[in-house]
KELUM-138834 format. One line per field, with one value per residue (C-alpha): residue number from 1; residue in three letters; chain; x, y, z. Coordinates in nm, 4 decimals. Layout:
pos: NUM	...
code: ALA	...
unit: A	...
u: X	...
v: Y	...
w: Z	...
END
This chain:
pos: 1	2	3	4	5	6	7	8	9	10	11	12	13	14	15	16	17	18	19	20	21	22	23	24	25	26	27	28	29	30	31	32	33	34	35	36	37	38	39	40	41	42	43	44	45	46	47	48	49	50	51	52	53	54	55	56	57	58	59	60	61	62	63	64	65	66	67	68	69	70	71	72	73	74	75	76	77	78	79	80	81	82	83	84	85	86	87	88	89	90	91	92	93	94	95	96	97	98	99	100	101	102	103	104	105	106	107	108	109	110	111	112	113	114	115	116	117	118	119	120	121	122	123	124	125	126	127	128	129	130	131	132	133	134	135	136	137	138	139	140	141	142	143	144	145	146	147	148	149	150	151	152	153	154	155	156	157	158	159	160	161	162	163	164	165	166	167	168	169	170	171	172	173	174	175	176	177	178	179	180	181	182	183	184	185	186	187	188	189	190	191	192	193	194	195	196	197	198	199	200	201	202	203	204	205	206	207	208	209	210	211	212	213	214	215	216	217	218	219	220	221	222	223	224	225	226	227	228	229	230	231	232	233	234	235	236	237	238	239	240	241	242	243	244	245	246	247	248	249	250	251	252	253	254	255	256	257	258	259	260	261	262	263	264	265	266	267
code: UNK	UNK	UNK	UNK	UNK	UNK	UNK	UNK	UNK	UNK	UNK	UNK	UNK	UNK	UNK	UNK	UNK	UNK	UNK	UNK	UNK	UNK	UNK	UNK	UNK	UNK	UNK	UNK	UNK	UNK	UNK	UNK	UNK	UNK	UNK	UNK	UNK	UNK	UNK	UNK	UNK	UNK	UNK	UNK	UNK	UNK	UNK	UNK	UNK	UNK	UNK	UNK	UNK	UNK	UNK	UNK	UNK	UNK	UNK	UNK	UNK	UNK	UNK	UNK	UNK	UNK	UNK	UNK	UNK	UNK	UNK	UNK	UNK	UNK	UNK	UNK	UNK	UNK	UNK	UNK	UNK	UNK	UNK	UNK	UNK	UNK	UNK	UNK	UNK	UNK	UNK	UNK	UNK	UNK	UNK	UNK	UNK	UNK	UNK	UNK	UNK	UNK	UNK	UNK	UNK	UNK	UNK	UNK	UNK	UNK	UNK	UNK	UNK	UNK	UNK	UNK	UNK	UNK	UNK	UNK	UNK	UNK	UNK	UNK	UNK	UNK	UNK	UNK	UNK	UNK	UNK	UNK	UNK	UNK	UNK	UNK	UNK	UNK	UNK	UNK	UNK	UNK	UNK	UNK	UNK	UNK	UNK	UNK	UNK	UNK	UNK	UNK	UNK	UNK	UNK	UNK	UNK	UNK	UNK	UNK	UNK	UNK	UNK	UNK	UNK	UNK	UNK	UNK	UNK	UNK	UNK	UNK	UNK	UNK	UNK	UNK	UNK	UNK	UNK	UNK	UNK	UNK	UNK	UNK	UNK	UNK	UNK	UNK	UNK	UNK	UNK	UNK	UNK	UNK	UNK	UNK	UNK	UNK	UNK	UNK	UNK	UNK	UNK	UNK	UNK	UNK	UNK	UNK	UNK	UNK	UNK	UNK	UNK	UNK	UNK	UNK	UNK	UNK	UNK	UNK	UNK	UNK	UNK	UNK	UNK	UNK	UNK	UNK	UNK	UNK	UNK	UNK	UNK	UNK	UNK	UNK	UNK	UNK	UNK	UNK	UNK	UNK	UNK	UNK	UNK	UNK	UNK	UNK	UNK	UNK	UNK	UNK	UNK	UNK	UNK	UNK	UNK	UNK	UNK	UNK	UNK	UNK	UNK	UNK	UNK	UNK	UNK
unit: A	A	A	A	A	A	A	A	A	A	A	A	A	A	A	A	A	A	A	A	A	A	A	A	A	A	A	A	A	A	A	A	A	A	A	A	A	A	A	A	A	A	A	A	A	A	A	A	A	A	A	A	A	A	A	A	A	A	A	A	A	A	A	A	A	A	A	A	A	A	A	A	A	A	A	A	A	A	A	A	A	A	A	A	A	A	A	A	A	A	A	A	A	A	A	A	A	A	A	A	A	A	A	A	A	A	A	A	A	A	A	A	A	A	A	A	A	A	A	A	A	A	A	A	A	A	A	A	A	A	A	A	A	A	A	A	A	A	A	A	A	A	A	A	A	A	A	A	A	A	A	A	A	A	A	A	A	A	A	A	A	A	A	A	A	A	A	A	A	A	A	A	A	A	A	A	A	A	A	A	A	A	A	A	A	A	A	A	A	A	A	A	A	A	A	A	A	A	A	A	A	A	A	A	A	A	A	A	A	A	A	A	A	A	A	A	A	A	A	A	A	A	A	A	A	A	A	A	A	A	A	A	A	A	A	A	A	A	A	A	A	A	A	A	A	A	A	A	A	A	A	A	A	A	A	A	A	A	A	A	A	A	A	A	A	A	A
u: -0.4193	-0.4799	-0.4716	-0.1890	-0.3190	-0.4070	-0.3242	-0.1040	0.1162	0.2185	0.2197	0.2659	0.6101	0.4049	0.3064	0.5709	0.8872	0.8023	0.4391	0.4988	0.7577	0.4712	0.2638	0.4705	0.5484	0.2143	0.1165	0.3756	0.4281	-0.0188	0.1202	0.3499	0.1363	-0.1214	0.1540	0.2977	-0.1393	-0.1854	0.1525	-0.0063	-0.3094	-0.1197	0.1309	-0.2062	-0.3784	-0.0649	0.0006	-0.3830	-0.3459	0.0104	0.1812	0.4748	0.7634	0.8514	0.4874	0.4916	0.8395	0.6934	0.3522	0.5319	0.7878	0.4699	0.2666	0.5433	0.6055	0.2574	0.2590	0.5880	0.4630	0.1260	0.3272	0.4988	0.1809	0.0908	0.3520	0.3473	-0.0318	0.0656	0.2506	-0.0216	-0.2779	-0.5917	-0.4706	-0.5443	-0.8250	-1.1355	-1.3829	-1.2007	-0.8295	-0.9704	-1.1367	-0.8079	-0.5916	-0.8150	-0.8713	-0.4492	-0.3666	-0.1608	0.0552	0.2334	0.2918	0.3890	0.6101	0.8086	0.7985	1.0075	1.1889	1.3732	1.3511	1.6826	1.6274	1.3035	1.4115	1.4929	1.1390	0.9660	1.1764	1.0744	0.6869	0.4609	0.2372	0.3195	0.3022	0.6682	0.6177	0.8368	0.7030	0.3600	0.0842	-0.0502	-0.3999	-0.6414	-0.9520	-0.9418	-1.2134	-1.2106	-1.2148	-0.9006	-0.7757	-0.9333	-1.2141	-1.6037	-1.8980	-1.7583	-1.7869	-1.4396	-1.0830	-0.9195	-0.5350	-0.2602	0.1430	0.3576	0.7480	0.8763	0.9070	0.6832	0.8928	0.7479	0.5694	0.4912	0.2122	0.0531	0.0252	-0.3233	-0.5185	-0.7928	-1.1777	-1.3270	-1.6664	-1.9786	-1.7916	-1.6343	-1.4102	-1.3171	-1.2010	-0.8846	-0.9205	-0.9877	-0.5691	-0.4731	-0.1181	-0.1240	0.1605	0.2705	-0.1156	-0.2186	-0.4030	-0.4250	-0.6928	-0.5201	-0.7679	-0.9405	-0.6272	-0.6372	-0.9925	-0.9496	-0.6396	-0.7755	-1.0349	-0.7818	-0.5780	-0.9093	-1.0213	-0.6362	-0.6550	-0.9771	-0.8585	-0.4715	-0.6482	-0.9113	-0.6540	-0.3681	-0.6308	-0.7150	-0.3623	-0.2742	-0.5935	-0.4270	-0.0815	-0.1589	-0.4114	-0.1602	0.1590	0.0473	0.1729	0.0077	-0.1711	-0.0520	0.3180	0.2269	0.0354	0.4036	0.4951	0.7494	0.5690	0.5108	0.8296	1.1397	1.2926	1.6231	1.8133	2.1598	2.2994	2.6535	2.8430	3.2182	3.5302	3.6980	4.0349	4.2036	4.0237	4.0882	4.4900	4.4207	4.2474	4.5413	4.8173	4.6523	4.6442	4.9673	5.1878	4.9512	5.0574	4.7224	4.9134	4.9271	5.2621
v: 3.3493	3.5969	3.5471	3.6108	3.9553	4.1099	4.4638	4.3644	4.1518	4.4682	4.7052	5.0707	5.2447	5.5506	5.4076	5.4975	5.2679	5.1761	5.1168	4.9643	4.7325	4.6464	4.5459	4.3053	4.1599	4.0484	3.9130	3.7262	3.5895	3.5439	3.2861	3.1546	3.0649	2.9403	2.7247	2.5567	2.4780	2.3007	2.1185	2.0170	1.8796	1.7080	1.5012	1.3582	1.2654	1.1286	0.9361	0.8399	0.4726	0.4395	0.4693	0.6560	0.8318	1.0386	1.1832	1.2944	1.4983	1.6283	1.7057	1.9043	2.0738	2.2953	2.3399	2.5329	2.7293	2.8392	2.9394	3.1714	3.3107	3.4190	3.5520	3.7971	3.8912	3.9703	4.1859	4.3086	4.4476	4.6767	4.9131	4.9798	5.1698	5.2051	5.0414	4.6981	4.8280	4.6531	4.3543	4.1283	4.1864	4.1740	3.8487	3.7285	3.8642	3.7180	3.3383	3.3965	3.5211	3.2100	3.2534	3.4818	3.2492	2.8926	3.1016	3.2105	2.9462	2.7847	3.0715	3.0260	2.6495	2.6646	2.8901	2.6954	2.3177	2.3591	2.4572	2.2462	1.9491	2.0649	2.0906	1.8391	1.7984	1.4701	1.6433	1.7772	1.7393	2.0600	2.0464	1.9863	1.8085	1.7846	1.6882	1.6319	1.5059	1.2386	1.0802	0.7256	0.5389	0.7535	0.4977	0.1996	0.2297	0.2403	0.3046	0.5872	1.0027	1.0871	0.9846	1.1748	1.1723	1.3135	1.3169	1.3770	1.4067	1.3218	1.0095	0.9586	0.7946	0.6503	0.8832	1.1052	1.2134	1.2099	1.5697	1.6436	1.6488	1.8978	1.7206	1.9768	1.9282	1.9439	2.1428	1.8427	1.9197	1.6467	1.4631	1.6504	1.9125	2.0597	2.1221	2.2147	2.2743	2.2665	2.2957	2.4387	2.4310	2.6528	2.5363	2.7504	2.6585	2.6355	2.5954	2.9176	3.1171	3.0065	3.0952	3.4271	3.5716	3.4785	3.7319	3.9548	3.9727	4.0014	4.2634	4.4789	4.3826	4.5822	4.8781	4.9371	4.9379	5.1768	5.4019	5.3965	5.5334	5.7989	5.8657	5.8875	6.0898	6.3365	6.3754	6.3416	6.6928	6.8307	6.7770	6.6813	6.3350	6.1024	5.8459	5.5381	5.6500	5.7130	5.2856	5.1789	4.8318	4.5984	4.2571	4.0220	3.8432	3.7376	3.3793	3.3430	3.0287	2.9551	2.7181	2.4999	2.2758	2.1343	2.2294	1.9596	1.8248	2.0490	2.3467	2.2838	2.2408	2.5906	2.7320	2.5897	2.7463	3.0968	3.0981	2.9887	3.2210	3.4480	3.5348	3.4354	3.2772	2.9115	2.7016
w: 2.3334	2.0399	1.6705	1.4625	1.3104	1.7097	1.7549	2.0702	1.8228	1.6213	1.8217	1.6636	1.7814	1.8218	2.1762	2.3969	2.4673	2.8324	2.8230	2.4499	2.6194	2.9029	2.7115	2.5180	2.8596	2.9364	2.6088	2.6398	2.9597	2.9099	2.5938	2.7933	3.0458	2.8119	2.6114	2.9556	3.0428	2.6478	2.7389	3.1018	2.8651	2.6068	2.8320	3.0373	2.7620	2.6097	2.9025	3.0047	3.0349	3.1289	3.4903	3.3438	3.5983	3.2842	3.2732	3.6135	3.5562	3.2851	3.4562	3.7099	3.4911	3.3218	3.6198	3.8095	3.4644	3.4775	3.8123	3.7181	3.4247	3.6024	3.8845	3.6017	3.4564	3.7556	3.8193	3.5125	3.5175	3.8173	3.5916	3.3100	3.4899	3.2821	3.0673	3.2660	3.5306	3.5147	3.6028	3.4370	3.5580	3.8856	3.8036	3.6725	3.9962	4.2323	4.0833	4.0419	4.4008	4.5086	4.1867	4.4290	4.7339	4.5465	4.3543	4.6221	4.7566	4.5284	4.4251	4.7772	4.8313	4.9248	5.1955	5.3150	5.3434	5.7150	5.7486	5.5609	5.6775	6.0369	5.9615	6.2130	5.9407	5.7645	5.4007	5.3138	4.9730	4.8025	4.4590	4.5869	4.3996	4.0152	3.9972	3.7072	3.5688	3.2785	3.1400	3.2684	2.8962	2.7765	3.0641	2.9966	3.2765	3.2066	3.3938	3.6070	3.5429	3.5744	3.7034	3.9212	3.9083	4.0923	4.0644	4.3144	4.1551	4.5084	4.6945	5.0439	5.2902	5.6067	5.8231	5.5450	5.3482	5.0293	4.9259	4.8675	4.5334	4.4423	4.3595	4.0515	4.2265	3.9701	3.6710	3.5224	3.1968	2.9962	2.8263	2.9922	3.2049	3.6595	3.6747	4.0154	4.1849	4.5671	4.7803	5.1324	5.2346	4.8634	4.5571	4.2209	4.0187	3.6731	3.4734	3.5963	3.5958	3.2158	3.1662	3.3346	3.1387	2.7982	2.8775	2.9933	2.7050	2.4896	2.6371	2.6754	2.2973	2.2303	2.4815	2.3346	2.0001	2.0978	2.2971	2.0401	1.7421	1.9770	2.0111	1.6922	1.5500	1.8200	1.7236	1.3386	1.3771	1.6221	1.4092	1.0510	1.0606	0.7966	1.0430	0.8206	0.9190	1.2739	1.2621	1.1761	1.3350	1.2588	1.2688	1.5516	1.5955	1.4050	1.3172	1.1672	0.9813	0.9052	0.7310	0.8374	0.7297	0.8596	0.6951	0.4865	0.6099	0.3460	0.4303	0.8275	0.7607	0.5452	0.8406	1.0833	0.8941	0.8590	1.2572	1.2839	1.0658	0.9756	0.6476	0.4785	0.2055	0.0689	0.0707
END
């Protein structure tokens, strides 16, 4: 959701270790969430025109990861204060208040089966319903706005129902786009929650960096730090390689014999 060179990427260790380890949180859980949305577009334009079982899985898999991942931002935000007050996180915790429910909701599936299985309403669907817009050429229809399409990962038996998509009304986005989740009677508007915590993280992005200058202007007069020692960071992230290969039959029987007498010596 931010660029590579965002002060919430390198964050300075001057910032203490709990609010410094907050932060992190959010960002990213907030890329995590945004990651499991671009996979939600990619597998239903990828699948457009087909009536694949596969895509549906997949369909399902990243809408119920962006509902956890928006449950822990949500979380999350409760324990930075100031830090994330505003118009816009409570933009982004109201469009996101059924994060909380459909997660917990599967969270304890085990514990709700009886329930559910119980329910007079014909819709017992427990992973609920993925619905999107398409447009209707990417599928090989003309002379229509928009197709509407909906996945269900669950079978519907006789007597059941058809758990219920979500129509975008007016604001149409294609060629891919109006992502809803509904289950247990709730619908998150996915492509809102989306919307909402880019503009979150934009704006924590522009507040850390104003607050942590402040900060260390501070503590460089009070204690005669060099600021450029106080901005210390240590990169966004880390990826490390290594390099295998088997042992040859001689070097195995080598390897063998060591364990076996231990004397670390050839015969």
């Amino acid at each position: 959701m931010l660029p590579s060179d965002a002060f919430l990427k390198t964050l300075p260790m001057v910032i203490a270790a709990e609010q410094r380890l907050t932060i992190d949180a959010v960002r990213v859980t907030a890329d995590l969430a945004a990651a499991a949305y671009c996979n939600l577009v990619e597998v239903a334009l990828a699948t457009a025109s087909e009536n694949d079982a596969g895509a549906s899985t997949a369909l399902v898999l990243h809408a119920w990861s962006f509902v956890d991942q928006l449950y822990a931002v949500r979380k999350l935000l409760e324990r930075l204060g100031e830090v994330a007050s505003g118009p816009r996180v409570t933009a982004f915790l109201d469009v996101s208040s059924e994060a909380a429910h459909l997660r917990n909701r599967t969270d304890h599936l085990h514990s709700k089966i009886s329930n559910i299985s119980a329910k007079k309403d014909a819709e017992r669907s427990l992973f609920g319903c993925v619905s999107y817009c398409l447009d209707p050429e990417l599928a090989g229809h003309s002379g229509h706005d928009a197709l509407l399409v909906s996945h269900q990962i669950e079978p519907v038996r006789p007597g059941e129902a058809f758990s219920r998509g979500r129509t975008p009304g007016d604001d149409l986005r294609l060629p891919c786009g109006n992502f809803f989740i509904s289950a247990d009677g709730r619908v998150l508007d996915l492509d809102s929650c989306v919307t909402m915590l880019s503009a979150l993280i934009r704006r924590m992005n522009e507040t850390v960096e104003a607050q942590t200058a402040e900060l260390i202007e501070r503590l460089s007069l009070e204690h005669g730090v060099p600021k450029e020692k106080l901005r210390q960071s240590y990169g966004t992230g880390m990826r490390t390689e290594m390099l295998f290969r088997r042992p040859t039959a001689a070097e195995a029987e080598f390897i063998n014999q060591l364990q076996t007498d231990g004397t670390g010596s050839q015969s």
